[in-house]
Every structure is written in C-alpha cells, then in structure tokens.
N, C-alpha and C positions, 0 to 999 in steps of 0.2 A: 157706592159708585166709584170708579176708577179715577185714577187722578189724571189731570188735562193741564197739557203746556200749552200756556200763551205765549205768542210770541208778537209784538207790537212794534212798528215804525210811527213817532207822529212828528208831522209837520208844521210849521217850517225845521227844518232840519241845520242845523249847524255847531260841524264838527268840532266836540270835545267843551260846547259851550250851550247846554240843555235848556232848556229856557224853563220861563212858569207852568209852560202847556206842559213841559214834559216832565219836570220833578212835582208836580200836583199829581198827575195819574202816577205814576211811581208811586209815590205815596199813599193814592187810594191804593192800591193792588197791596202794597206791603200793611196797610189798615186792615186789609181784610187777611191776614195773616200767613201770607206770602212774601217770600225770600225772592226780588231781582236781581239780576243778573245782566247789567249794562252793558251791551256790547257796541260797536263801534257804528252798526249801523241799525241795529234792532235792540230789545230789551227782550229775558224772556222769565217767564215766572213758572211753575208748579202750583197747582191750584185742586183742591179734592172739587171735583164732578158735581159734587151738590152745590157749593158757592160758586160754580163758575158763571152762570149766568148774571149773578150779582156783583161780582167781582170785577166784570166786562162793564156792564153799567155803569159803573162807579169809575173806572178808568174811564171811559170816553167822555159823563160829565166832566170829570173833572179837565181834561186834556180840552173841551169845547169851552170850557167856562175862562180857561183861562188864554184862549187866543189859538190855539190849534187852527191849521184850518184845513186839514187832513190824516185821518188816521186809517194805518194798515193795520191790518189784526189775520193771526193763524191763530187755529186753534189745535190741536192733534191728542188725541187718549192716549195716555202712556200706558205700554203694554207692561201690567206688575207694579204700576203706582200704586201710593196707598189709597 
C-alpha cells in the first residue's frame, strides 16, 4: 500500500512550548517507526498505508491520555511513497 502523510494539530496549543499531550503522541507516531517533522503550527509524519490506521490510534490515545483536549488530523496518499 502507498505511503500516507499525517499531518496533526493538538490542543491546547502553545507556541514553541509542547506539552505532554503533544510530545506523548509524537512519540507514539515515532514508536511506530516514523520520522516527525515539528512545524510551528502542525506536526507531519510519513507513514506506510498498512500501519496507518494503528499509527493514528496510537497518536490520539496517547495525545487524549495525557490532557489534549482537541486534536486535528489530515491524512493525504503520497503519490510514489514507499
């Protein structure tokens, strides 16, 4: 299956100071053996098509478990991913 970019905002948000909501899911997504890419207002990862549904799961627990109290998610197939 093609590879799929995530791209993720979670809440509360504050700039340049991520909280547990936010480096817990980070850290699932990079557990599931994906490379982030912190940006200033989103995060985005590279994900093979097969784990992404598990991979998504795993970010939102974690992002819910530790105090999130809203998460945005894209998802989009990279045309030529591996």
């Amino acid at each position: 299956m093609a590879a799929v970019r995530i791209e993720f905002t979670i809440e509360p948000f504050v700039d340049g100071r991520p909280g547990p909501h936010v480096l817990s899911a980070i850290e699932a997504v990079e557990t599931a053996g994906a490379t982030v890419e912190v940006g200033p207002f989103s995060s985005i990862a590279e994900v093979s098509g097969d784990a992404v549904g598990t991979t998504i799961a795993e970010l939102l627990q974690a992002a819910l478990d530790h105090g999130a109290t809203g998460v945005t998610l894209r998802v989009d197939v990279v045309e030529g991913g591996s």
